[in-house]
N, C-alpha and C positions, 0 to 999 in steps of 0.2 A: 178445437180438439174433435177429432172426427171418434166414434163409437160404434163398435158392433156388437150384442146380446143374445147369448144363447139361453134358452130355460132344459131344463129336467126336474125330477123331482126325487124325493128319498124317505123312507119310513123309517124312525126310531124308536127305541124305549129309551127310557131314562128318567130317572129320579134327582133332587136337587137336595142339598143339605144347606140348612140358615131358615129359619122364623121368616125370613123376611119374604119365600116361596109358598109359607101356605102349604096347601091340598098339595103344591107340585112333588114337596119334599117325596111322596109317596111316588114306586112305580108309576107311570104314565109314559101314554103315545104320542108322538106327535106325525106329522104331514108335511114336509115342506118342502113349496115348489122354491126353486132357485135359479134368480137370476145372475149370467155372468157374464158383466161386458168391460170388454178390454177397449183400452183408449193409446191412442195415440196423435201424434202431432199432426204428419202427414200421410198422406197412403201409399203403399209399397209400391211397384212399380207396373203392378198389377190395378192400380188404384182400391187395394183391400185393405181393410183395417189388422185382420188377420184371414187366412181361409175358415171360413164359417164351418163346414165339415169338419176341420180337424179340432177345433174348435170347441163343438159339440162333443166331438169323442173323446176329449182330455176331459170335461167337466164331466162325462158321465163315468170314463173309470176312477175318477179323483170319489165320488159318489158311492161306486160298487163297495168300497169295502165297509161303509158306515151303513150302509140300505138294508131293513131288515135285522139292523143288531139293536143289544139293550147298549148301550155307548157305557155303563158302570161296570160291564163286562172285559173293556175298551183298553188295556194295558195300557196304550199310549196317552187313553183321559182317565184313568181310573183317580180318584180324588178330586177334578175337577167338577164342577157346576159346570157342563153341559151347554149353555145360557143360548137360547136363539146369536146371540151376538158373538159368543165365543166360538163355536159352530161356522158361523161366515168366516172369522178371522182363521179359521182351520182350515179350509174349501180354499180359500185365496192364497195363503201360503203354498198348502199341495199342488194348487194350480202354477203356481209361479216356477215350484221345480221343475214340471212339466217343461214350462216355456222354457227354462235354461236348460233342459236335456234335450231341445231340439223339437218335441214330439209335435210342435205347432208350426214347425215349418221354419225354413233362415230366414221369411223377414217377417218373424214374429219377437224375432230383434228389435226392433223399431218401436214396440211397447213401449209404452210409458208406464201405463196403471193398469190396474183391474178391479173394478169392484162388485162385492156379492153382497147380492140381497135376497135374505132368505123369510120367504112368505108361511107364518104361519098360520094364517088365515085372512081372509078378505077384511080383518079388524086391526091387524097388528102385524109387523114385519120388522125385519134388522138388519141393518147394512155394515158392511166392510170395505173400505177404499186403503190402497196399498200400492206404491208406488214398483217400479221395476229395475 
């Protein structure tokens, strides 16, 4: 399985509901760089996994509209826990639309997966693997 990975990064607020969060239940920020690498079987004819370029610019406007917001504000997660993990599995869904609206190129067809790991600090991080 051949892989290629883009990083960017995003800034939130957000608060968590459940005992089981602690101090998080409360407003709080987070930082998280994000890893996203798409897999596939073989490489396009160009020998790419996908074009790296467009690549990078689908994962960073997948990004733009969470970056800089409180996510409890978030119509679309309002109710939700937020959870580092739930967060990836948001990113990689968005990103997949992307790949089927074309915005990655026609042979970014040839996708298999993609998976997002999102770093919330050099002590802890969470992934998401999602086929295509």
């Amino acid at each position: 399985m051949f892989t290629l990975t883009v990083r960017d990064h995003f800034m939130i607020a957000h608060s968590f509901t459940g005992e089981v969060f602690g101090p998080a239940q409360r407003l709080h920020g987070a930082t998280y760089v994000v890893d996203a690498t798409f897999r596939r079987a073989e490489l396009d004819e160009d020998n790419l996994v996908v074009d790296i370029g467009l690549a990078a610019q689908a994962l960073h406007r997948v990004l733009e509209p969470l970056n800089y917001r409180n996510l409890d504000d978030d119509p679309e997660l309002a109710g939700r826990n937020t959870t580092t993990e739930f967060l990836a599995m948001i990113i990689a869904d968005r990103l997949a639309e992307r790949i089927a609206a074309g915005e990655l190129g026609g042979s970014a067809g040839g996708l298999h997966g993609i998976g997002i790991v999102l770093r919330e600090s050099h002590l802890a991080w969470a992934g998401y693997d999602r086929e295509l």
